[in-house]
C-alpha positions in Angstrom: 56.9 -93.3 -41.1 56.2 -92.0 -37.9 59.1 -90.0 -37.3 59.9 -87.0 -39.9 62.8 -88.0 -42.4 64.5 -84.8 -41.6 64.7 -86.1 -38.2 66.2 -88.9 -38.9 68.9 -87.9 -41.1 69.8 -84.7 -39.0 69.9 -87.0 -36.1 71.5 -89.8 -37.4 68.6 -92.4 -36.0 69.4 -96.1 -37.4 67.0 -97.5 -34.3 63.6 -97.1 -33.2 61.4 -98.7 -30.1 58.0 -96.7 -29.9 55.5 -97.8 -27.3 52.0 -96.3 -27.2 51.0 -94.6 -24.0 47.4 -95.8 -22.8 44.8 -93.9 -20.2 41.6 -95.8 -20.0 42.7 -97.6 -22.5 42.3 -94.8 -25.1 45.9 -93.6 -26.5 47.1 -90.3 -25.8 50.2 -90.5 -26.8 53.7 -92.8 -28.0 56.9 -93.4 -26.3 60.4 -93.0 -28.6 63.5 -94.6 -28.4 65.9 -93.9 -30.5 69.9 -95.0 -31.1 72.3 -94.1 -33.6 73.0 -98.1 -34.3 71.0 -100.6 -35.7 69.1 -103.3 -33.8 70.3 -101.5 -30.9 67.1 -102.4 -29.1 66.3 -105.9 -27.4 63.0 -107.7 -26.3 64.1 -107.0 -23.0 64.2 -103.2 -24.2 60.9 -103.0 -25.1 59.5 -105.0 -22.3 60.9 -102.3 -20.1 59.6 -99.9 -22.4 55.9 -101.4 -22.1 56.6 -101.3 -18.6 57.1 -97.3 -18.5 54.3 -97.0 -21.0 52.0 -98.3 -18.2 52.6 -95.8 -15.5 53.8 -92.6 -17.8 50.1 -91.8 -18.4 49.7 -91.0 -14.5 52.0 -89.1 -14.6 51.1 -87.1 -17.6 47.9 -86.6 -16.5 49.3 -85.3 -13.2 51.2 -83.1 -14.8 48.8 -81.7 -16.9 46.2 -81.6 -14.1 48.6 -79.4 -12.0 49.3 -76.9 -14.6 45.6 -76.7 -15.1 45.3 -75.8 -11.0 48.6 -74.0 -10.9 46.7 -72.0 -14.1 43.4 -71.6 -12.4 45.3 -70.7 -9.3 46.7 -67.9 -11.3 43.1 -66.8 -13.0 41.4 -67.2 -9.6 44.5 -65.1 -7.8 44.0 -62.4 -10.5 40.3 -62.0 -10.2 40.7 -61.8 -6.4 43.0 -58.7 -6.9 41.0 -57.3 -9.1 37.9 -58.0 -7.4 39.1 -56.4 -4.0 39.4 -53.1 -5.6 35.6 -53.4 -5.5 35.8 -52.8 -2.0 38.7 -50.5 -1.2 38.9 -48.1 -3.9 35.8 -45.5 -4.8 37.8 -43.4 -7.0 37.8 -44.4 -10.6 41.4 -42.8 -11.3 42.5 -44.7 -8.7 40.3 -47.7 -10.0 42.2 -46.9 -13.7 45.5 -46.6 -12.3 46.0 -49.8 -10.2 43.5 -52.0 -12.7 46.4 -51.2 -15.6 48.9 -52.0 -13.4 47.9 -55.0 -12.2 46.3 -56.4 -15.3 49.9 -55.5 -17.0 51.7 -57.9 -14.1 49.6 -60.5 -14.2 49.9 -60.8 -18.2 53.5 -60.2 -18.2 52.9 -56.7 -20.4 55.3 -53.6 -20.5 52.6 -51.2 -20.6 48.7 -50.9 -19.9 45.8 -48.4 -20.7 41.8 -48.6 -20.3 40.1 -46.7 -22.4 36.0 -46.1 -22.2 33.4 -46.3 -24.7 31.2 -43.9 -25.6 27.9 -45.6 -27.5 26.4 -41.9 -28.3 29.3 -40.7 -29.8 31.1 -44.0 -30.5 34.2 -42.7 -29.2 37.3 -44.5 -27.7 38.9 -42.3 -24.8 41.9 -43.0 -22.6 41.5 -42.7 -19.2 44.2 -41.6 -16.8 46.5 -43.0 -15.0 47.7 -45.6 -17.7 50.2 -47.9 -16.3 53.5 -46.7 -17.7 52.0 -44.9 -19.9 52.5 -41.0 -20.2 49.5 -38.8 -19.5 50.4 -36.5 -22.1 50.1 -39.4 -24.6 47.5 -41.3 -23.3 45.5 -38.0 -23.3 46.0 -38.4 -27.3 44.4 -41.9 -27.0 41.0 -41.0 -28.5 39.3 -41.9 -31.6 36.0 -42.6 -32.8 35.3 -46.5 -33.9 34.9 -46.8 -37.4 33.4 -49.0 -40.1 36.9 -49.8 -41.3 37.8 -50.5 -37.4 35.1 -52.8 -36.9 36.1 -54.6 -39.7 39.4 -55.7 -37.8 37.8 -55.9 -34.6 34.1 -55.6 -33.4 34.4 -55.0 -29.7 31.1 -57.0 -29.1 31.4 -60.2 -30.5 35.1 -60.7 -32.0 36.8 -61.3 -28.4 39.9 -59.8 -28.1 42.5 -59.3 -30.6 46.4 -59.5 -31.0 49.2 -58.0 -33.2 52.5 -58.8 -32.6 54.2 -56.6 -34.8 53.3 -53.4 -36.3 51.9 -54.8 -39.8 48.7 -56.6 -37.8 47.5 -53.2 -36.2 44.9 -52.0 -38.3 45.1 -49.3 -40.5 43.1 -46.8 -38.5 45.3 -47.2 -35.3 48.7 -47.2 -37.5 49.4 -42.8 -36.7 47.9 -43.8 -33.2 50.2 -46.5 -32.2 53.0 -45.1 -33.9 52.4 -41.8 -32.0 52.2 -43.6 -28.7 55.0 -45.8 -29.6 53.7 -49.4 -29.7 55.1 -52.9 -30.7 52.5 -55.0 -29.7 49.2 -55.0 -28.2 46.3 -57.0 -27.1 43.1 -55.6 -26.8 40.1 -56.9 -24.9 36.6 -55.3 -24.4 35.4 -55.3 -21.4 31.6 -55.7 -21.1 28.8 -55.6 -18.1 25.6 -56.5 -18.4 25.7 -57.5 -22.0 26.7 -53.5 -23.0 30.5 -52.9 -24.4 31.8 -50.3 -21.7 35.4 -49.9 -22.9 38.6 -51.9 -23.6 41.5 -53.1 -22.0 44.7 -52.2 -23.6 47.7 -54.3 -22.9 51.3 -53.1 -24.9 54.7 -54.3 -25.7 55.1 -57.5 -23.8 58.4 -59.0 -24.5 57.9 -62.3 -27.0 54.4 -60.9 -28.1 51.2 -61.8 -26.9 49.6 -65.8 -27.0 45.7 -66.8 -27.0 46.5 -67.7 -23.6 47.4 -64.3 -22.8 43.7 -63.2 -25.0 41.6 -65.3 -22.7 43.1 -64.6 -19.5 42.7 -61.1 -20.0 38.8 -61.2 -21.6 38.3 -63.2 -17.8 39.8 -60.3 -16.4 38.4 -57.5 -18.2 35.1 -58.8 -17.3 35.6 -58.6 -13.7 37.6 -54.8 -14.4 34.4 -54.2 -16.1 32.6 -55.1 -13.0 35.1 -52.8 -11.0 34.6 -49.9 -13.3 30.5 -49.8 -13.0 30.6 -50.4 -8.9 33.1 -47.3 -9.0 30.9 -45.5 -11.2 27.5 -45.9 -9.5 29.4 -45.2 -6.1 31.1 -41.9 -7.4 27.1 -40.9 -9.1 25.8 -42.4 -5.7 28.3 -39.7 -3.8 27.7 -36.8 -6.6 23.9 -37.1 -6.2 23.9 -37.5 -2.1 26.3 -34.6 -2.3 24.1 -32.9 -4.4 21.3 -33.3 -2.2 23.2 -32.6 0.9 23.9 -29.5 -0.6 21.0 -28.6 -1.8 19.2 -29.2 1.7 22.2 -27.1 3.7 22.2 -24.4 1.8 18.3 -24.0 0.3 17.1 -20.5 0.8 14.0 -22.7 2.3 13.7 -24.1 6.0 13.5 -28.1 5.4 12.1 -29.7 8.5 10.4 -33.0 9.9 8.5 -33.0 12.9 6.0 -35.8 15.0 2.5 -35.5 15.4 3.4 -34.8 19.0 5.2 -31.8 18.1 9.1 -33.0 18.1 11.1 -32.0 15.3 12.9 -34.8 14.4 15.0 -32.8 10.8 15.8 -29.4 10.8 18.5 -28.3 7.5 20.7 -25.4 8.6 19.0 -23.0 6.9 15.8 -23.6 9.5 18.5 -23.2 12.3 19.7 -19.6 10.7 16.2 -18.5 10.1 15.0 -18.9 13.8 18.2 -17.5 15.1 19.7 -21.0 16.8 23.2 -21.6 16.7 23.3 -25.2 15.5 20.9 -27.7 13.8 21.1 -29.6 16.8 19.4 -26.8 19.1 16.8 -26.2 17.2 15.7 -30.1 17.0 16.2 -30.2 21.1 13.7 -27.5 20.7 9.4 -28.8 21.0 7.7 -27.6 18.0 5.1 -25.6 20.0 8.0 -22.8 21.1 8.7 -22.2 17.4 5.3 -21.2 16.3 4.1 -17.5 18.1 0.9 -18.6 18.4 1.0 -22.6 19.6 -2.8 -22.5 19.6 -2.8 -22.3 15.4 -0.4 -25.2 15.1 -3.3 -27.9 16.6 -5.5 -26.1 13.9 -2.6 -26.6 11.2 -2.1 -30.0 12.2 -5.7 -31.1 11.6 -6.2 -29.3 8.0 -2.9 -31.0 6.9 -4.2 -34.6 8.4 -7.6 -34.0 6.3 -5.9 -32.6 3.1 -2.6 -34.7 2.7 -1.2 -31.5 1.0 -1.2 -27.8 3.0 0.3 -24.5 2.2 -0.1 -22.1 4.8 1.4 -18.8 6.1 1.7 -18.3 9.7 4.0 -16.8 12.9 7.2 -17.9 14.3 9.0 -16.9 16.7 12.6 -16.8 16.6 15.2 -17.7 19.5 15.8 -14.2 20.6 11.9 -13.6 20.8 11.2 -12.0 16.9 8.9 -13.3 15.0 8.3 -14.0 11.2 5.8 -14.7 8.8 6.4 -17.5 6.5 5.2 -19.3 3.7 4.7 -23.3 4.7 4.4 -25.9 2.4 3.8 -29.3 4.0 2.9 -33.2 3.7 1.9 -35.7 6.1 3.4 -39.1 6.2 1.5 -42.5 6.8 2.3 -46.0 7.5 1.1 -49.0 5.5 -2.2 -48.7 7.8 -3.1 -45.3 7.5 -1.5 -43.7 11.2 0.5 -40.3 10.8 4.6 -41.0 10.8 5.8 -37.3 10.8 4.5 -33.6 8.9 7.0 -32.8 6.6 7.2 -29.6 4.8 9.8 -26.2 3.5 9.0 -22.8 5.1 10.2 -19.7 3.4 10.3 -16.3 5.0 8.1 -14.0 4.0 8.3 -11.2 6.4 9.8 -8.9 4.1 7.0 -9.4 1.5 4.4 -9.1 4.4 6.4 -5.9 5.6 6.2 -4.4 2.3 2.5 -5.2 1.8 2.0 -3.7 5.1 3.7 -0.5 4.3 1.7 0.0 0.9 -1.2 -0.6 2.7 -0.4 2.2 5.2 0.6 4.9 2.4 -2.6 4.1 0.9 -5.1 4.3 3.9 -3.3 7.5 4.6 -3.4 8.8 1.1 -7.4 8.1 0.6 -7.4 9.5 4.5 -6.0 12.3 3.2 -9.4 12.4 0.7 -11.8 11.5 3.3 -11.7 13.6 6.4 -12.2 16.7 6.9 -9.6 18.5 9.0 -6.4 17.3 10.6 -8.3 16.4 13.7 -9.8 13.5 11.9 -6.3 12.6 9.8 -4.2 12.5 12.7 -5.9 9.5 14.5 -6.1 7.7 10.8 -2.2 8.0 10.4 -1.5 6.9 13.9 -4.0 3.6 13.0 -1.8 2.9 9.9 1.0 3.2 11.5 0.6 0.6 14.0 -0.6 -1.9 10.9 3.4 -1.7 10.3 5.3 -0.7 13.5 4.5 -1.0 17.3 3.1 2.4 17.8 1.0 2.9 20.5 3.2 5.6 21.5 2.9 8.7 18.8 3.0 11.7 18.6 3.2 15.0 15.7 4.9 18.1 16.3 4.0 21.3 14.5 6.9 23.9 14.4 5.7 27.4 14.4 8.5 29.3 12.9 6.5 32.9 14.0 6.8 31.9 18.0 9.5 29.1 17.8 7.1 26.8 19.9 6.3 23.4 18.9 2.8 22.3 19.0 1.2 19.2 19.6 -1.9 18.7 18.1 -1.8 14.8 17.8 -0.7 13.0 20.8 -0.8 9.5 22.0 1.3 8.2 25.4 0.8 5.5 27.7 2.2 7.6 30.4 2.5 11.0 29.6 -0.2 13.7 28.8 -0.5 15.7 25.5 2.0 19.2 26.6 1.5 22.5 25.8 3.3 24.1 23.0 7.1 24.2 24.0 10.0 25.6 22.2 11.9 22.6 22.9 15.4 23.4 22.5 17.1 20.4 24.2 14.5 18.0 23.1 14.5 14.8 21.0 12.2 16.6 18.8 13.7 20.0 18.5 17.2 17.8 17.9 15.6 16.0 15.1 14.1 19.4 13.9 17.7 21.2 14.2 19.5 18.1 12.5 17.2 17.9 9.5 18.1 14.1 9.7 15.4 11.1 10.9 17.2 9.8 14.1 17.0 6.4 16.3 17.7 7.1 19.7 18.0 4.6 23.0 18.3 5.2 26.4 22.7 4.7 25.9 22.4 7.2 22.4 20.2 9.9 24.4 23.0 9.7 27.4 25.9 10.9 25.0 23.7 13.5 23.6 23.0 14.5 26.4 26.6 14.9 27.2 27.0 16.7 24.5 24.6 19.0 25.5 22.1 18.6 23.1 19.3 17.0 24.9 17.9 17.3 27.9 15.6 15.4 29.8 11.3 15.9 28.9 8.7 12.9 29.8 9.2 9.6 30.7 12.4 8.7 29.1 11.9 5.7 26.3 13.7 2.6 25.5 14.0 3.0 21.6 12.5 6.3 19.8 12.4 7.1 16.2 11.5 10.9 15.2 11.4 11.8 11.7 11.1 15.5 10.0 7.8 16.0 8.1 9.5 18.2 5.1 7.7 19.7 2.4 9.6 21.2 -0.8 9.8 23.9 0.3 10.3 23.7 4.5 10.7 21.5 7.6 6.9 21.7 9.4 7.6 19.4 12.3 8.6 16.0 13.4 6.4 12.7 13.4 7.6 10.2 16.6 6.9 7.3 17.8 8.3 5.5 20.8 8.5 2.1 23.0 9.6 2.3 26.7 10.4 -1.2 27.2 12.3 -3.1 24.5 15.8 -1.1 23.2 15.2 -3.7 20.2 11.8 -2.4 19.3 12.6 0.0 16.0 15.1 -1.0 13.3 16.8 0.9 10.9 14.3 -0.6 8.1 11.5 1.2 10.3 13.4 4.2 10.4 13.4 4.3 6.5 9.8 3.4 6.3 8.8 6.4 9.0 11.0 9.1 7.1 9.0 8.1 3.6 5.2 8.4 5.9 7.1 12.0 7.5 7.2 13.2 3.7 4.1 11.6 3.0 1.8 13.1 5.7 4.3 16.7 5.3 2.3 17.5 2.3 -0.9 16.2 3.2 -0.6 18.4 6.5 0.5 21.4 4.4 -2.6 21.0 1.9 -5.0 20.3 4.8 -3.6 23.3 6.5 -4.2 25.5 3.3 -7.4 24.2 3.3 -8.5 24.8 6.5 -6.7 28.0 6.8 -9.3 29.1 3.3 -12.5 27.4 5.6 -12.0 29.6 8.4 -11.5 32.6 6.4 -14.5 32.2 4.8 -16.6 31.5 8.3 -14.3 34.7 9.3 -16.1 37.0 6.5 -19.4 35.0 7.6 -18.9 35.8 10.6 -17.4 39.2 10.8 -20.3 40.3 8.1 -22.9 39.0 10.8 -21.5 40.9 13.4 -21.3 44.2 11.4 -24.6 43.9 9.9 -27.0 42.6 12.8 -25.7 44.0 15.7 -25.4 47.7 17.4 -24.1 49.6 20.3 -23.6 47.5 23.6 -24.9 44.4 22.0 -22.4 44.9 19.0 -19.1 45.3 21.4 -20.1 42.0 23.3 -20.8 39.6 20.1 -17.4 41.4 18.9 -15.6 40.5 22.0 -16.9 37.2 21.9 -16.1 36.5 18.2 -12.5 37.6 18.4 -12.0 35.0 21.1 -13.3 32.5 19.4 -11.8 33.8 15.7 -8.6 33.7 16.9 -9.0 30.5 19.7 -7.4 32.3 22.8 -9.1 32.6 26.3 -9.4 36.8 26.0 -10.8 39.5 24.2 -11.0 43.3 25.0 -12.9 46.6 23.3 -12.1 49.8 25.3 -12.6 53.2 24.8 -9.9 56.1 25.5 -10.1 58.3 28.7 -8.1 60.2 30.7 -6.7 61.9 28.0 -6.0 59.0 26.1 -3.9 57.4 28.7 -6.4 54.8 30.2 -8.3 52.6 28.6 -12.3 51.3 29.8 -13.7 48.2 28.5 -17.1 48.3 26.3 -16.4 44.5 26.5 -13.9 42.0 27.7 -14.2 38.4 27.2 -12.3 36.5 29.8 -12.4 32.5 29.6 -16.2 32.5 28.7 -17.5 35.2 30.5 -18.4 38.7 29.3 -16.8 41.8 31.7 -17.7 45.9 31.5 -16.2 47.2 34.5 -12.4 46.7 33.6 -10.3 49.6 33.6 -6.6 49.9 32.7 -3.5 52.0 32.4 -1.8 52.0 28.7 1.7 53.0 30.1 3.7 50.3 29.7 1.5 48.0 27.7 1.2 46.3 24.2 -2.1 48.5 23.9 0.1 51.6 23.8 1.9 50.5 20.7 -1.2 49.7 18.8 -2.3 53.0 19.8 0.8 55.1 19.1 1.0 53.6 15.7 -2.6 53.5 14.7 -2.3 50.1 13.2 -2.2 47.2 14.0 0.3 44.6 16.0 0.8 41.5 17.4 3.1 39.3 19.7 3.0 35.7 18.9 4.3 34.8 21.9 6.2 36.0 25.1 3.9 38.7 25.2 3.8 39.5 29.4 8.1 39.2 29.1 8.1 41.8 26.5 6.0 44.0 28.4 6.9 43.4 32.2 4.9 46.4 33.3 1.6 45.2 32.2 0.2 43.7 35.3 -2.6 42.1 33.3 -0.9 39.9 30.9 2.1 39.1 33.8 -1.1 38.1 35.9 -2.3 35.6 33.2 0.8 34.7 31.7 0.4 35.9 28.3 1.9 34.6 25.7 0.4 35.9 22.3 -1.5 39.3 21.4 -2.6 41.1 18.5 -4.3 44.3 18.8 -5.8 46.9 16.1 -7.3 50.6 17.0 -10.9 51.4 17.2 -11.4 54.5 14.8 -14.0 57.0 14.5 -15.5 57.9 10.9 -12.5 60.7 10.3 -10.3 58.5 11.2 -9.5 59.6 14.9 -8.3 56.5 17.3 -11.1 56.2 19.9 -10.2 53.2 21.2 -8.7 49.2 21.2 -9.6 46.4 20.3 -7.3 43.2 21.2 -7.3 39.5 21.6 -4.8 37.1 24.0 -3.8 34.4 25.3 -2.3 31.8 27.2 -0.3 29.7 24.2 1.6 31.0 21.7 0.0 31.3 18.4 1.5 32.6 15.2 -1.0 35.6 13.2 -1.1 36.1 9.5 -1.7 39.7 7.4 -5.3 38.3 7.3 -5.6 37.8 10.8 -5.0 41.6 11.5 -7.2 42.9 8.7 -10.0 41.0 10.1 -9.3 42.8 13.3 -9.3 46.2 11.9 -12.6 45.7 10.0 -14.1 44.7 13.0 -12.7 47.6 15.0 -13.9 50.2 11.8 -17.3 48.8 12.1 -17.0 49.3 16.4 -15.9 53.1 16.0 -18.5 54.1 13.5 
């Protein structure tokens, strides 16, 4: 009975000794002996029989115990490979690629691919590299787990699961492992921390899979799963410090970190570009007091931040190369457990731009409501030059008025550390007159005004200056002058930015100049007819020619003024009056040969000479005497309209005369004759 009949007979047994194999006296198994004779056994036999029986236990249960080592040995040997690519690989394709392969060596499978669970979208996806296991298919090697898939396998709780042959796969992975081209598999989940983060799929090992296989691979897949998430935080460790590295190299904002002693300790490059050093490293061997332009405001900075925790803040710093910039600072202070100051941390963002641009509106408007406020172009001038130097360094300025009658430039607004205002000058081989002639705002330095001059365009006037920016003031209709300012140390001083920024105030104040001129030229007409009607109507005879001669000095603001009478024939003329740098005259007498007198006189009307006058008329002793440059002079007729005399005005500068100025002069010399 204990040995199957089909045994027997196929195996022709007529004998049996069976002993039963003892371990602490529990049996664990029998001994058979079997012999195709009868009674082939003796007592003898089976006393040798009982005496195997007594040691075959030990040795079975060596046996057995070194297949269980030689099997842990294995388990253990397999954790140990996976478990060093914990600490020598931190890529996970890497981490994919040799997990498959060895998992698929260690199980004795063909093929091997992990793919990783999705929980929000409950999807399955390969990952690549699979271990002999194309990428194109393994690309294919995602599907979402379904109710009918978790029927088969739930990849919590259900442990790992085998088909040997096509039939067992389920239904939902038939086109799937058919596609891929599968026999057999095993699949195990691997899970961490209680949370199903993908499965391990082994394929087509020779002889099928066994249970053994299942739960050497669930031990494994653990440890893989292990593997996986160590990969995985490293790789979102890297991504986010990379992320952050980025973001604090290449923030538009200076990062920084500096000691209450004024050491900065962090510095991101940014910081390092922004104050013009060539590394971080420069900039941190740098003390903290060099970088702000005003080292006095950072002890007052530093105590505000200390009593507020918190501190935004716009100050000065000064750059490597000596600039400076405003910028917006945002900072924290850091304590220790007991309250004392670690470090100020904070971002600074440069504002200079924004402050520049503020500035600039803030000029245009003071000189727009300037423009509204004063009076004349005395008081403007001085306002302009104020708002100028809210934007640029500009102690040295200066406007220069063409007047297109005498070709001289005047100067009525000028402002120079070294040099004093000039008189009008025509200017030809000037910075100014170049700027005039070009039409174009220029920056010139000492090298740029050296190749001009080369060139022949400029010569030398004044004190030569570092860097000097001249813009024409252009109305719509016609260049007026030129608006300069100047720096005669630093070739650096003026940018092109402050070039711009001066050509927009040149077209700005170019109106304004042109309105106030209009302006002032309608004020002093009317204190002309004031004046002129006062003279004509209160005043007669000898008292009449010296208010006259007075008035026409001042009317037309030159140093000389002259009412003679004809004699000789009309070929001399004798002063009623002559008005000579503040002094009233009656004993001059002159020749008119030769003289601007003898045109007015031949042409009984009048004429003038803006400038040049003594170099137009060489023979006139008077005017070559006292360099005269301008002249206008109108006849003194009698009440038929007879020329008895002149009357003129003169002076040293040149000045340009209008229509109006000449009919003022002829009224006056109407009024004189009657």
């Amino acid at each position: 009975d204990l040995i199957p009949t089909e045994l027997v007979k196929a195996l022709g047994i007529r004998s049996v000794l069976g002993v039963p194999l003892c371990a602490r006296e529990r049996p664990i198994a029998v001994l058979f002996l079997s012999a195709r004779r009868s009674n082939a056994f003796t007592a003898e036999d089976a006393m040798y029989a009982r005496l195997i029986a007594e040691h075959a236990p030990i040795v079975l249960e060596n046996a057995s115990l070194y297949q269980e080592v030689q099997r842990r040995l294995f388990e253990l040997n397999g954790l140990y490979e996976i478990a060093r690519l914990l600490g020598s690989v931190r890529s996970l394709r890497k981490v994919y690629g040799e997990l498959t392969e060895l998992i698929a060596r260690l199980i004795g499978a063909t093929r091997c691919v992990i793919a990783t669970y999705d929980p929000a979208t409950r999807t399955l996806r390969a990952e690549l590299p699979g271990y002999r296991v194309e990428d194109v298919l393994a690309k294919t090697v995602s599907y979402v787990v379904s109710e009918e898939l978790r029927a088969y396998w739930d990849l919590r709780t259900q442990g790992p699961f085998i088909a040997n042959c096509r039939e067992e796969i389920p239904r939902p992975l038939q086109s799937l492992a058919s596609e891929v081209g599968v026999e057999n598999l095993l699949a195990t989940a691997m899970l961490a921390e209680g949370r199903t983060i993908g499965v391990i799929y082994a394929l087509d090992k020779p002889g099928g899979f066994t249970p053994e296989d299942a739960r050497v691979l669930s031990i494994f897949a653990n440890q893989a799963a292990q593997v996986i998430q160590s990969v995985r935080l490293y790789e979102e460790l890297m991504r986010s410090e990379k992320e952050y590295r980025d973001l604090f190299e290449n923030t538009i904002v200076g990062i920084y970190r500096s000691t209450p002693e004024g050491r900065v300790v962090i510095a991101n490059p940014t910081l390092a570009r922004l104050l013009e050093y060539p590394n971080v490293e420069a900039l941190l061997a740098t003390p903290a007091q060099e970088v702000w332009a005003r080292p006095q405001e950072r002890e007052l900075w530093r105590r505000q931040l200390e009593e507020r925790g918190v501190l935004e803040h716009e100050h000065l710093l000064r750059t490597r190369t000596g600039r400076t910039l405003w910028v917006h600072d945002v900072a924290r202070v850091v304590r220790d457990a007991e309250g004392r100051v670690l470090y100020y941390e904070g971002a600074v963002l440069d504002i200079t731009a924004l402050k520049r641009a503020e500035a600039e509106r803030e000029a245009m408007l003071e000189i727009t409501q300037g423009a509204t406020t004063t009076t004349d172009l005395n008081e403007l001038f001085p306002l302009i030059h104020r708002a100028l130097k809210r934007v640029l360094p500009a102690e040295n300025c200066f406007i220069a008025l063409y007047d297109a009658q005498t070709g001289f430039f005047h100067f009525p607004y000028f402002a120079d550390q070294y040099d004093a205002p000039p008189p009008p000058l025509r200017g030809e081989k000037t910075a100014t007159a170049y700027v005039f002639r070009t039409g174009r705002p220029q920056r010139l330095t000492r090298e740029s005004c050296r190749r001009l001059a080369e060139q022949g365009e400029l010569g030398t006037v004044g004190t030569p200056a570092a860097c000097w920016l001249g813009v024409p003031l252009r109305t719509p209709k016609e260049m007026i002058g030129v608006l300069v300012v100047q720096h005669y140390e630093d070739e650096h001083a003026y940018t092109d930015h402050d070039l711009e920024f001066l050509a927009a105030v040149g077209n700005h104040i170019a109106v304004i100049i042109e309105r106030k001129r209009a302006e002032e030229a309608e004020r002093r007409a009317r204190q002309h007819v004031a004046r002129i009607y006062d003279l004509v109507t209160r005043f007669q005879r000898q008292e009449l020619f010296d208010h006259a001669a007075r008035t026409l000095a001042q009317l037309f603001e030159v140093e000389y003024a002259l009412l003679g009478v004809l004699e000789e024939g009309g070929t001399r003329v004798r002063a009623l009056a002559f008005y000579s740098d503040g002094e009233l005259r009656h004993d001059l007498s002159y020749a008119l040969r030769g003289t601007p007198c003898e045109d007015v006189l031949s042409r009984a009307e009048w004429c003038a000479y803006p400038c040049g006058a003594w170099g137009v008329f060489p023979e006139d002793e008077l005017l070559a005497a006292l360099r005269i440059e301008s002249y206008i002079g109108a006849p003194i007729l009698g009440s038929a309209g007879e020329v008895l005399g002149i009357i003129n005005a003169f002076g040293k500068h040149p000045r340009a005369f209008t229509e109006a100025d000449g009919h003022w002069l002829q009224i006056i010399g109407q009024r004189v004759g009657v």
